[in-house]
Phi, psi and omega in degrees: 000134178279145175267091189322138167303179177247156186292147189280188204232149164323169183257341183230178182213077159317137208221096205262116186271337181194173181252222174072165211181115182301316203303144151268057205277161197269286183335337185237132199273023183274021154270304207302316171303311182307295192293347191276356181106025192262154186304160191230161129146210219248147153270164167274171166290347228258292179321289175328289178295343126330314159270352161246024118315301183297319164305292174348321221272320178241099188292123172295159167283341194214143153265086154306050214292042165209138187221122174064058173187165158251133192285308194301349195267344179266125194285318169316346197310310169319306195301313180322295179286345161315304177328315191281313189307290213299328176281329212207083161315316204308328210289149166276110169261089200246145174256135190241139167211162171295355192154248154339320181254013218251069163293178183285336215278309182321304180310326205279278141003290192287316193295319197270347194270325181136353178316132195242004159170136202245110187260099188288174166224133198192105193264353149192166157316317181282134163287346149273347174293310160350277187294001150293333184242002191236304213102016180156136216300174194278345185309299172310272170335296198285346165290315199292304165351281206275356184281286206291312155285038112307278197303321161305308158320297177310320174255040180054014208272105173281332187241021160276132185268108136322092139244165128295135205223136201216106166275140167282120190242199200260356195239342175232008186296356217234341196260332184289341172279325181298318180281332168311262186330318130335312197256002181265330190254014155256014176069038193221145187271113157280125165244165183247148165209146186296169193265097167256172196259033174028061151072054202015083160217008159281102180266006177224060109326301170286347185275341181284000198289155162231045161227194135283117178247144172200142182269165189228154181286182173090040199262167206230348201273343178289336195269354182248302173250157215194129184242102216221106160287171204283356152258019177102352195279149181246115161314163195281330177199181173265028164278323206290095153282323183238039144053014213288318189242137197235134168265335165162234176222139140298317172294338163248014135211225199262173183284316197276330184286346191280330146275357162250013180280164195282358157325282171296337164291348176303284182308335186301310216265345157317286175340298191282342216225329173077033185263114169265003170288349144223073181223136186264179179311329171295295204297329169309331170235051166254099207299338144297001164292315182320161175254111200322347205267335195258337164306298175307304222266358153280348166259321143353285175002290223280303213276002174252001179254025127256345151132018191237014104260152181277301198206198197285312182321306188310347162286113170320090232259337217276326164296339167270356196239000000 
């Protein structure tokens, strides 16, 4: 008897442990949800190891436990990233936060449970620019920061990935050569990224912007990544801030059928096909739609005609993969 190969699976996975987010960052539509009524709250642990049993079976390359939220703030998190450590080793586990909660005992916590890479946010050095684009100044953050390379230094961990992750805007471009050199000379890798308008739900976007944006088809994240809010609804991305396209529950049935399901193939195939007629309103308006490699490689450009890369190594390779 043939036995069927299993349906693949994402390549990568967000993962909302729970929702909510101190920051007011201008760039992120995370108020604007909070105020419209939308459901809020925790996953269980029950759910969680569910969904990554069910990953296991077909292993993704990357695991995310945080998705439209900050990760630090759920105290659960280590256990969390153990889980993952412990089912599917092969996988890269990185958490993007804002910071702010990024204590030693926590770091220490993520370091010892298997986390293999922590992308802080951090939109400037000046503290008051900083509390213009985030809600609250910079100070704190860049201690816990340099709190964490200590601890990494101690425990020897050479192959944990440090970065600072910094979008560019018209309010902090004046900040960025200075916070590079900085962060070079604490031995932590700063990236940069172009500014998008999330699935048009940014609405001054375009005045913050110092490129151009428009949108364009070929976008890769329904065909990569998979977006699992804290109750299992799997969202169209991680722009789908207002739930707009639900694809299905991860809690009531598997990860690969919700994802070879016909939602996404829909979109899948609008995308590819440049149909807009089966494309819902995010993606029309969506500044990510553009095909990142001609996105990423205009803001390159951009940012070396402004004199804030040395050469082509300085891009950050890790934002096209």
């Amino acid at each position: 008897m043939t036995i069927a190969a299993p349906l693949p699976g994402p390549s990568r996975v967000q993962i909302q442990t729970q929702s909510g987010c101190n920051g007011r960052c201008v760039f992120c539509p995370n108020e604007d949800t909070r105020n419209s009524g939308i459901a809020q709250g925790q996953m269980s642990p029950a759910l969680f190891q569910k969904i990554i049993d069910d990953l296991a079976e077909t292993p993704p390359r990357r695991i995310s436990p945080y998705l439209m939220n900050e990760p630090l703030a759920d105290a659960r998190l280590p256990e969390f990233v153990r889980y993952v450590s412990d089912r599917i080793p092969g996988a890269t586990t990185l958490i993007t936060s804002n910071g702010v909660y990024l204590t030693e005992t926590m770091m220490a916590a993520l370091l010892d449970a298997g986390l293999k890479r922590l992308k802080i946010s951090l939109q400037a050095l000046d503290p008051e620019t900083n509390r213009r684009i985030m809600g609250y100044r910079s100070e704190k953050v860049i201690q816990n920061v340099l709190a964490a390379k200590r601890i990494l230094k101690e425990k020897k961990a050479r192959a944990f990935d440090l970065r600072v992750s910094t979008i560019v805007t018209n309010i902090n471009e004046d900040d960025i050569r200075r916070a590079r050199k900085f962060w070079s000379r604490h031995g932590v890798r700063l990236v940069t990224s172009a500014l998008e308008n999330r699935g048009g739900n940014i609405k001054d976007a375009d005045a913050m912007n110092v490129g151009v944006m428009k949108p364009k088809y070929h976008c890769i994240r329904p065909s990569r990544e998979m977006d699992i809010l804290f109750n299992g609804d799997v969202v169209l991305c991680c722009v789908d801030w207002h739930r707009t396209v639900i694809a299905g529950n991860v809690g009531e049935c598997r990860v690969r059928d919700v994802w070879n399901g016909p939602v996404y193939a829909r979109i899948r195939e609008g995308l590819r096909d440049a149909d807009e007629a089966k494309l819902p309103p995010l993606c029309l308006h969506c500044t990510e739609s553009a095909c990142p490699d001609t996105h990423r490689h205009f803001f390159s450009n951009l940012l070396a005609k402004l004199g804030l890369l040395k050469s082509p190594k300085d891009t950050d390779p890790a934002l096209r993969t």
